[in-house]
C-alpha positions as CSV (number, residue, x, y, z in Angstrom):
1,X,-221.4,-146.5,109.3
2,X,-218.7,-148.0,107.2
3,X,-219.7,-145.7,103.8
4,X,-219.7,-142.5,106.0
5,X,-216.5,-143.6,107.6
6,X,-214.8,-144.2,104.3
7,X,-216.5,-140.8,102.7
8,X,-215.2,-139.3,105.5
9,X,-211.5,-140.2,104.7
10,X,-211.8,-140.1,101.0
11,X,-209.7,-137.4,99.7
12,X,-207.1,-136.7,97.1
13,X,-203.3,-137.6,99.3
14,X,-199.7,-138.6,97.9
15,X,-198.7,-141.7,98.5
16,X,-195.6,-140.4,100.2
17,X,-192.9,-142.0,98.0
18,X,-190.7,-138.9,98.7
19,X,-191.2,-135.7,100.9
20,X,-191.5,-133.4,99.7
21,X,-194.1,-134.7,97.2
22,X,-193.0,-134.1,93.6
23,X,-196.1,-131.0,93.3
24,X,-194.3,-129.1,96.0
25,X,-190.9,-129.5,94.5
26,X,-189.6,-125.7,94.6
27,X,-187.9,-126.1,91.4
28,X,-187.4,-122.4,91.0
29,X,-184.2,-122.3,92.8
30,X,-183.3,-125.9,92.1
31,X,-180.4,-126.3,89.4
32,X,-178.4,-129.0,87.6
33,X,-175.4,-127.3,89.9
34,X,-177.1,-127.9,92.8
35,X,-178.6,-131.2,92.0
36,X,-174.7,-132.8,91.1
37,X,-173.7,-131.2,94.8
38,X,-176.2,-133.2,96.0
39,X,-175.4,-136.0,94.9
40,X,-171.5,-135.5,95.7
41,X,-172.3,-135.3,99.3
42,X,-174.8,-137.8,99.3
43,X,-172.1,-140.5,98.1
44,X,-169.0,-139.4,99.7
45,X,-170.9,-140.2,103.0
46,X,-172.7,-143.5,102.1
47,X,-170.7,-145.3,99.1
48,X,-168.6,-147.7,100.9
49,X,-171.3,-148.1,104.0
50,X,-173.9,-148.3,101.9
51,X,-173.7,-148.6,98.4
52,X,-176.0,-146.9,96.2
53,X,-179.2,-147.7,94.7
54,X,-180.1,-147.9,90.4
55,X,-183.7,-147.9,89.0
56,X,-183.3,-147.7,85.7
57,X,-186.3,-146.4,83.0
58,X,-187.0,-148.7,80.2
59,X,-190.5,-146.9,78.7
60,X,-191.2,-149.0,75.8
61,X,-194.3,-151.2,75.8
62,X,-196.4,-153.0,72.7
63,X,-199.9,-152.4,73.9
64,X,-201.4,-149.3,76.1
65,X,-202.5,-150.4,79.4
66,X,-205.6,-148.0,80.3
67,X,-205.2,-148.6,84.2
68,X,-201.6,-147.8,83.8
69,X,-200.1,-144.4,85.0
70,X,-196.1,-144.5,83.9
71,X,-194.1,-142.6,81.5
72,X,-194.4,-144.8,78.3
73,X,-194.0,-145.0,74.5
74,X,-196.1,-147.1,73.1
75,X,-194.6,-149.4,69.3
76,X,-193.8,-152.5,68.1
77,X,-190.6,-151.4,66.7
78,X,-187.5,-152.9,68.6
79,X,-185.6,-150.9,66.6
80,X,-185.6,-148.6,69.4
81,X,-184.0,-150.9,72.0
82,X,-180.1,-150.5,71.1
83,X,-180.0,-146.5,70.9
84,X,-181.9,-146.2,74.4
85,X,-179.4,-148.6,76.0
86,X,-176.5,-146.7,74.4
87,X,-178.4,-143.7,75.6
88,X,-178.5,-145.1,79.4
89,X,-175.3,-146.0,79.5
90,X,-173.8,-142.6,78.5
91,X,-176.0,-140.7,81.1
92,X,-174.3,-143.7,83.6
93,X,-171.0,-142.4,82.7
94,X,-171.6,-138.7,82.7
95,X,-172.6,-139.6,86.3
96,X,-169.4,-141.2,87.3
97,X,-167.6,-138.5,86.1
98,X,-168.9,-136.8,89.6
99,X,-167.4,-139.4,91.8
100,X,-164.2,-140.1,92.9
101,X,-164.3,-144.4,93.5
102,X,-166.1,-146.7,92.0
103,X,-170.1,-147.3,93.2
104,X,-171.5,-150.0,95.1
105,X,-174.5,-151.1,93.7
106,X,-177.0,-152.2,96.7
107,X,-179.8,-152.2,95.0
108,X,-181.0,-152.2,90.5
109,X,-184.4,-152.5,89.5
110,X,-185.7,-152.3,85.9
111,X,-189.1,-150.8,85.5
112,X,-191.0,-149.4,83.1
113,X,-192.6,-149.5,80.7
114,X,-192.3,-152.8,80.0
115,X,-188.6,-154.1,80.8
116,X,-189.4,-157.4,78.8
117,X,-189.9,-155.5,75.3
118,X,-186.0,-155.6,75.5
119,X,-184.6,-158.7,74.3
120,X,-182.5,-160.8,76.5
121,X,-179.1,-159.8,74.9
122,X,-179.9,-156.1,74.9
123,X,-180.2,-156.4,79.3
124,X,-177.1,-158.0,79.0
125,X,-175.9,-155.6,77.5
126,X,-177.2,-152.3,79.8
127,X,-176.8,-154.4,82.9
128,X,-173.0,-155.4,81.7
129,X,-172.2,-152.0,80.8
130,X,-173.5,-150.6,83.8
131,X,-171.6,-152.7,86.3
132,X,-168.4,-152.3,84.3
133,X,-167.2,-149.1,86.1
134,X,-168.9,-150.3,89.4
135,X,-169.0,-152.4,92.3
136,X,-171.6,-155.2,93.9
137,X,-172.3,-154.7,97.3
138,X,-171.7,-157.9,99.3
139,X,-175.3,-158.6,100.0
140,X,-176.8,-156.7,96.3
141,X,-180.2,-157.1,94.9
142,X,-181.3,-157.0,91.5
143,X,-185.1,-157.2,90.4
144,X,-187.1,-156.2,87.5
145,X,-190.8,-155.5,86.7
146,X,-192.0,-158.6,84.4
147,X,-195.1,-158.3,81.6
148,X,-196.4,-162.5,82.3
149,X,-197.2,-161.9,78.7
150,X,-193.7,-161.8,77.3
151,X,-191.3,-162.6,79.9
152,X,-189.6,-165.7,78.4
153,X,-187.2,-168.2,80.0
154,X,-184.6,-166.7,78.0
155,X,-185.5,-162.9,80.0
156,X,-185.4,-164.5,83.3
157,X,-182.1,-167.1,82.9
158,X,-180.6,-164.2,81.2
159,X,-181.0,-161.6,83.6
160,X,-180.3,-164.6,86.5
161,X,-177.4,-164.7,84.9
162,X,-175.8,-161.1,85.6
163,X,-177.4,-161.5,89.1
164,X,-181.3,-160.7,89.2
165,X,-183.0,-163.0,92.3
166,X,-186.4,-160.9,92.3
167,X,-189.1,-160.7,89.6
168,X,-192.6,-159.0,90.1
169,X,-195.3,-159.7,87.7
170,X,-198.4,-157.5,87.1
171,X,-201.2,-159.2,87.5
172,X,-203.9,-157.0,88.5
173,X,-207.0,-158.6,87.8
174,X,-208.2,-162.4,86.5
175,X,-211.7,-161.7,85.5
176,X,-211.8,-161.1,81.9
177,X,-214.3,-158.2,81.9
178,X,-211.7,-156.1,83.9
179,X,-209.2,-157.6,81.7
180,X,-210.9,-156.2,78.6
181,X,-211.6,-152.5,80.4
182,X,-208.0,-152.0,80.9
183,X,-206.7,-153.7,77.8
184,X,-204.4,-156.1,79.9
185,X,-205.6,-160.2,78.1
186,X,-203.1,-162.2,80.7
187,X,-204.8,-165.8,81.5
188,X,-203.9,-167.0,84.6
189,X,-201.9,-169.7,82.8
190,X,-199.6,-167.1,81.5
191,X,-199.3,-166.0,84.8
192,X,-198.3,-169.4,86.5
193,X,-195.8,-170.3,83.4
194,X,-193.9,-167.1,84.6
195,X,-193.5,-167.6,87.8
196,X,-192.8,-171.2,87.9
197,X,-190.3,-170.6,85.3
198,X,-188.9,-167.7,87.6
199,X,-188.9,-170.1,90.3
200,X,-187.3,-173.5,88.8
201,X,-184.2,-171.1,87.5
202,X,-183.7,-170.1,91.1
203,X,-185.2,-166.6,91.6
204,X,-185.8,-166.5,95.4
205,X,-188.5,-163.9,95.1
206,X,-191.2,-163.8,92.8
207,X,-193.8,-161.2,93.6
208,X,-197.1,-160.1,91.9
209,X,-198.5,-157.1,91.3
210,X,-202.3,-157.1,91.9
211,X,-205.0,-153.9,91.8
212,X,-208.3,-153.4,93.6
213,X,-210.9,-150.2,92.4
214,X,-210.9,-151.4,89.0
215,X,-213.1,-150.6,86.8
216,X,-216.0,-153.3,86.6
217,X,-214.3,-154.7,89.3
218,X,-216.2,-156.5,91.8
219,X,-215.8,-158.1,95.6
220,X,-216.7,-161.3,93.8
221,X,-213.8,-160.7,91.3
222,X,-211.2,-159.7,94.0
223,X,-211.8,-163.0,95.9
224,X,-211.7,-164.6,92.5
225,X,-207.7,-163.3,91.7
226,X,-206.3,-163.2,95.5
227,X,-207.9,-167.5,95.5
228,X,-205.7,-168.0,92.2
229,X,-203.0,-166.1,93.4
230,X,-203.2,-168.0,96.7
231,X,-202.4,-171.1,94.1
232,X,-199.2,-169.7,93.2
233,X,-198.1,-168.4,96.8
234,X,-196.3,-165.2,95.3
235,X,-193.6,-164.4,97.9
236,X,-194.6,-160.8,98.2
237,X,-197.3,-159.1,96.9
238,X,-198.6,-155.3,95.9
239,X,-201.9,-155.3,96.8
240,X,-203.2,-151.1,96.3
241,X,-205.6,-149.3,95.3
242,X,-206.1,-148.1,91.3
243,X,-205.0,-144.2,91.3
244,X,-207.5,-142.9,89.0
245,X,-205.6,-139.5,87.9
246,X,-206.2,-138.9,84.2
247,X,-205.8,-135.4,84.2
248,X,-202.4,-136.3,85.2
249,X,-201.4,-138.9,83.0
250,X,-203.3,-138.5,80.0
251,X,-205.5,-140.3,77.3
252,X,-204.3,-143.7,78.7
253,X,-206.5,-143.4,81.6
254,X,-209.9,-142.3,80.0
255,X,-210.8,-146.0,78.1
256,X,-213.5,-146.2,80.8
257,X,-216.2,-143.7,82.3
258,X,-215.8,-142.3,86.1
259,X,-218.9,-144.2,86.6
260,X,-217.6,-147.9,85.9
261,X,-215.3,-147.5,89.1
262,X,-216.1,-148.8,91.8
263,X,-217.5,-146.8,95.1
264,X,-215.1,-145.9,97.9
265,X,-217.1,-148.3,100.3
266,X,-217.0,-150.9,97.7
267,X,-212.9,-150.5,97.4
268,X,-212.6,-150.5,101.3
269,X,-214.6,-153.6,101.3
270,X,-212.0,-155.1,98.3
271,X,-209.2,-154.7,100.4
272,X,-210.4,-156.1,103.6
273,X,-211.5,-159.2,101.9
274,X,-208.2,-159.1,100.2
275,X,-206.7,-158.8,103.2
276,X,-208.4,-161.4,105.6
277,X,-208.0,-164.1,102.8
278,X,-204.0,-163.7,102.4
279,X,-203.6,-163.8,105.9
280,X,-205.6,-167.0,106.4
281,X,-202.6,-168.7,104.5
282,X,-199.6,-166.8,106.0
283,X,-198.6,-163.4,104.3
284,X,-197.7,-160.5,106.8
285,X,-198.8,-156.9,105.7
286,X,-195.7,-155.0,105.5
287,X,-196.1,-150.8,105.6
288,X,-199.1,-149.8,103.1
289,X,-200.6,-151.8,100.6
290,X,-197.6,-154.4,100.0
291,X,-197.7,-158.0,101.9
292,X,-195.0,-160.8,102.0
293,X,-194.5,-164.3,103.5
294,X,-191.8,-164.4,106.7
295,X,-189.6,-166.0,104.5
296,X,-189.1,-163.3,102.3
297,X,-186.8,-160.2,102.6
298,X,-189.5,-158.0,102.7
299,X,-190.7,-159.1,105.9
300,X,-187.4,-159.9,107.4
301,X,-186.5,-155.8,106.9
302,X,-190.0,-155.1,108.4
303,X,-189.2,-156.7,111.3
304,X,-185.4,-156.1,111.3
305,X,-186.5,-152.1,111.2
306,X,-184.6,-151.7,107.9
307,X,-187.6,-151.2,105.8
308,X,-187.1,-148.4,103.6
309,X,-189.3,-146.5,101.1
310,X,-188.4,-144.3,98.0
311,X,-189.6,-143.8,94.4
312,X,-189.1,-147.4,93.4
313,X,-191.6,-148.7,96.4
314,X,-190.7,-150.6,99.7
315,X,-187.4,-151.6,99.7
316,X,-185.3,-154.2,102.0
317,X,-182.6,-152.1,102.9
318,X,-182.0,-148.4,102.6
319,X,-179.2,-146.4,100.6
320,X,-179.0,-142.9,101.2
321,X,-178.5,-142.2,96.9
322,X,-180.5,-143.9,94.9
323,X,-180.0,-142.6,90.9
324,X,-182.8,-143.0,88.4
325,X,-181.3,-143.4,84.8
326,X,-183.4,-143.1,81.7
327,X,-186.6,-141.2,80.5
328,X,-188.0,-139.8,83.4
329,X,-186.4,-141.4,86.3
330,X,-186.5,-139.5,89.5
331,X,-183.4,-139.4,91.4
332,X,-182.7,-139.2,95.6
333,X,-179.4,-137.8,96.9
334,X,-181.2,-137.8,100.6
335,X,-180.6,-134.1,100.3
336,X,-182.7,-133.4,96.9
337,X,-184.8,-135.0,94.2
338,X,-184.3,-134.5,90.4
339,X,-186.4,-136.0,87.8
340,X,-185.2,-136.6,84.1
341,X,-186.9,-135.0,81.1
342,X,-190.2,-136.6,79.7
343,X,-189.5,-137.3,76.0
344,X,-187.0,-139.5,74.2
345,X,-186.2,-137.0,72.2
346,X,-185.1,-134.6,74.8
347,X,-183.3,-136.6,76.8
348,X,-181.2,-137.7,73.6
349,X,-180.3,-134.1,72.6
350,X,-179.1,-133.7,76.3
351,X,-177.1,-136.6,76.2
352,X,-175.8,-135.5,73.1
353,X,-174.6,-132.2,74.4
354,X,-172.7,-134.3,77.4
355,X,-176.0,-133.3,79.6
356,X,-177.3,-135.4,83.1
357,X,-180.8,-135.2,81.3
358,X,-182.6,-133.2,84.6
359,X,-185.0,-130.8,84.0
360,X,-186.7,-130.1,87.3
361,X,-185.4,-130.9,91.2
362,X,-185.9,-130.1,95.0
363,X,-183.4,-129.4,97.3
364,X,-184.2,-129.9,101.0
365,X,-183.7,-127.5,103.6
366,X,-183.7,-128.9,107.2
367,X,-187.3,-128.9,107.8
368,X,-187.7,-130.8,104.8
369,X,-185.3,-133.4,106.2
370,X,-186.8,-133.5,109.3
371,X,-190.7,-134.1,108.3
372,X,-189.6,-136.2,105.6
373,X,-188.1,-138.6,108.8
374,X,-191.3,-138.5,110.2
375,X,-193.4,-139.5,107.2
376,X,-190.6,-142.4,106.7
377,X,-191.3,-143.6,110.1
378,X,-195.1,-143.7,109.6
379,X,-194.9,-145.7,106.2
380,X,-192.5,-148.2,106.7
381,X,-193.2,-148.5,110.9
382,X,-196.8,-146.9,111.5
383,X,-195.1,-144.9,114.0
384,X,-192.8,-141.9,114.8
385,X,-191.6,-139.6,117.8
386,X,-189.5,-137.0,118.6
387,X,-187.9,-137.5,121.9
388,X,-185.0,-135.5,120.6
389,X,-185.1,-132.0,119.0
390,X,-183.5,-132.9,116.1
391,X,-186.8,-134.4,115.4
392,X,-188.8,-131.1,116.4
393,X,-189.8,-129.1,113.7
394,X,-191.9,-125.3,114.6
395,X,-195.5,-126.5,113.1
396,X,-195.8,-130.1,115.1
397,X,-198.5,-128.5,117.9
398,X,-200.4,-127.6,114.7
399,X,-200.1,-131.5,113.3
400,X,-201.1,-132.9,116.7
401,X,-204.1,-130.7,116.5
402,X,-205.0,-131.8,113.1
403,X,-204.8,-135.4,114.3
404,X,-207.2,-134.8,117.1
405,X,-210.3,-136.2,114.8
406,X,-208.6,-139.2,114.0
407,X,-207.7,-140.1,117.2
408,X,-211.1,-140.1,117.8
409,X,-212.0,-142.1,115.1
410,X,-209.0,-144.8,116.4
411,X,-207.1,-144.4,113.7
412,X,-204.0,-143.4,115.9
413,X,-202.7,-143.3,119.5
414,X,-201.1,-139.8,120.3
415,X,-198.7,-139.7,123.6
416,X,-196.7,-136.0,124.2
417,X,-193.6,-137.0,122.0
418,X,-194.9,-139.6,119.9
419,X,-197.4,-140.9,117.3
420,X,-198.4,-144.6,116.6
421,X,-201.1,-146.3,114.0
422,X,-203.4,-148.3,115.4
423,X,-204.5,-151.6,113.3
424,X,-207.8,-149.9,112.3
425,X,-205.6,-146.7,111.3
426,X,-203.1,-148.4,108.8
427,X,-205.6,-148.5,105.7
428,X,-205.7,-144.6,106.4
429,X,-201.8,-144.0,107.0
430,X,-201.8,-141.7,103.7
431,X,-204.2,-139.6,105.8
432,X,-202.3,-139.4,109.0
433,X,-199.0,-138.2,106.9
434,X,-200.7,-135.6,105.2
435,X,-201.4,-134.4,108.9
436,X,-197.3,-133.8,108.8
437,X,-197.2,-132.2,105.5
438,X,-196.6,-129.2,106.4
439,X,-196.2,-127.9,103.1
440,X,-199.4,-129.3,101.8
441,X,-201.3,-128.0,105.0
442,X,-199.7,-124.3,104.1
443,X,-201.0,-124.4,100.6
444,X,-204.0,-126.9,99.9
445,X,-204.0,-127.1,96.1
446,X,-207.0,-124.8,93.8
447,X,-207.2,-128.8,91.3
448,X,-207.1,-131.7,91.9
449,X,-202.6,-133.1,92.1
450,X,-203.6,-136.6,94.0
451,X,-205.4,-139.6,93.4
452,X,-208.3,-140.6,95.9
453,X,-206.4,-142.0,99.5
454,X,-209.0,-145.1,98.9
């Protein structure tokens, strides 16, 4: 019953980081013009409320990871570090060109890549140089994605230093035939080092980053890395499911055969034991695939209602702008999305010519805005409604048809203005959303854009 169950609801969704999903972007009559507008608005309302949120790009890494689906260049030559943070820094400035008062930065997160390829004195540097011409918010937070590998007490005290609190390790598997599959060695001894040393510096969240639907990956080995992580006691924790999309991101994704993956039933059966066991010692699940203790922020938004999500994951607290800076980076105004250029290259040349380094973008009409509400509610609170019509949109009477099935199935409870997911429906909130994407239900893609919703 369970494999027919799971066959049933295994098909290719977003994971509903924005809306609309960056495939149904309508960047024919998006422009750099429009994008800056935007972005004007955006601030001018929120800045001093608010603040604004940074992710910022770092794409360099040593060593491929074959699981891995980011925008990456791959060397051993640190060479490279000092021109990209000069690079970063003059896109920064060519953005506060547009505003009239300094930001407030709410939120920073380094990803990647591998933010730990830079040396400690070069994020100094970028982190110094980008709160020169700006502001911290009174109750900031700054966190960055760490390799367990080659984050070094001199990373972590240095970036404690210029205010980081949360660290988030990627840990994905222990056993070391996964390991070897997607060319990721990290003992779990490297892996406690890290986050004890995180933790005696005086980070307050330390977080881990762990993967089920690996390849070679077995119920035996999932119980195996959520025990050892259980040792550690993470403060939050990513727990999702491996996207496999290679015809999306490239030749990093094809070290292993479709066949070495597990089943759908197998990776339903992954995360439930996953689950069960991290609940017997006291972590909350917060919105999809993420969990946390009660003592983390995490958990205190969830239950606060704050809990926000956007390109860089869940979040604590919301700003209505978030800019992405480097390589890349997608950008949210609340009223459109833009996403940098892909290569190094290009997005020097831009910079060069005095450029904001965008090559593609959605603005949102008011539809957008209002569906996009909708799927927010559903992933952070596994719930929405419209008692009002400014949360009406023309095709909801079509949605609640399309959510018939799963009603059925107990997946959801429908009432005549509102929509909540039921315990047994939360694995399958991906599902329920694409019920409300209304511009995926109006044209169902001819390939394959979406990795597996399980």
């Amino acid at each position: 019953m369970l494999s027919e169950f799971v066959q049933k609801y295994n098909v290719p969704g977003p994971r509903y980081t924005s809306y609309p999903t960056v495939p149904y972007w309508d960047s024919a009559t998006f422009s750099l013009e429009k994008w800056k507008a935007s972005l004007q608005k955006s601030f001018s309302e929120s800045n001093a409320k608010e603040g604004i949120s940074l992710y910022i790009h770092l794409p360099f890494c040593e060593s491929l990871c074959t699981f891995c689906g980011c925008n990456k260049r791959i060397t051993k030559q640190h060479n490279v570090e000092s021109p990209y943070i000069t690079a970063v820094l003059k896109e920064w400035q060519l953005y506060l060109e547009l505003f009239d008062e300094k930001p407030v930065i709410k939120e920073l997160h380094l990803g990647g890549g591998t933010p730990t390829f830079f040396s400690p004195e070069h994020l100094t540097l970028l982190i110094n140089g980008l709160l020169k011409y700006a502001v911290r918010a009174k109750n900031y937070e700054f966190s960055f994605e760490g390799h367990p590998n080659n984050t070094t007490k001199a990373h972590l005290q240095a970036l404690y230093d210029v205010g980081f609190r949360r660290v988030s390790y990627g840990v994905q598997d222990y056993n070391e035939t996964v390991q070897k599959a997607i060319h990721r060695i990290q003992p779990f001894e490297n892996v406690k080092q890290a986050t004890e040393m995180a933790r005696k510096i005086g980070y307050t969240s330390v977080g881990h980053d762990i993967i089920f639907g690996l390849p070679f990956q077995s119920l035996e080995h999932v119980q195996e890395t959520i025990l050892k992580t259980k040792e550690l006691l993470p403060d939050r924790l990513a727990f999702y499911s491996y996207a496999h999309v290679p015809w999306v991101k490239g030749n990093g994704q094809r070290g292993f055969k479709d066949s070495d993956l597990p089943s759908a039933a197998l990776k339903r059966k992954q995360y439930e034991l996953g689950k069960q066991l991290l609940a017997e010692v006291g972590y909350e699940e917060i919105g999809m695939d993420h969990f946390a203790l009660k003592t983390d922020a995490l958990y205190k938004s969830m239950i606060s209602g704050d809990l926000h999500r956007n390109f860089m994951g869940y979040t604590a607290s919301k700003t209505q702008a978030m800019i992405g800076l480097g390589v890349s980076s997608i950008s949210d105004s609340w009223y459109g999305f833009s996403q940098n250029v892909k290569a190094i290259e290009d997005y020097y040349k831009l910079l060069e010519a005095d450029t904001i380094p965008v090559y593609r973008g959605h603005i949102l009409n008011e539809e957008d805005l209002t569906v996009r509400k909708h799927i927010l509610n559903l992933m952070c609170r596994f719930e929405t409604s419209w008692t009002t019509d400014t949360l009406y949109f023309k095709e909801l009477p079509d949605v609640l048809v399309k959510l018939e099935e799963m009603e059925k199935d107990g997946l959801l409870i429908r009432t005549k203005n509102s929509v909540e997911v039921t315990e047994k429906g939360k694995p399958y909130v991906r599902n329920i959303c694409m019920a409300f994407d209304v511009l995926l239900q109006r044209k169902q893609p001819q390939t394959q854009l979406f990795s597996m919703t399980i």
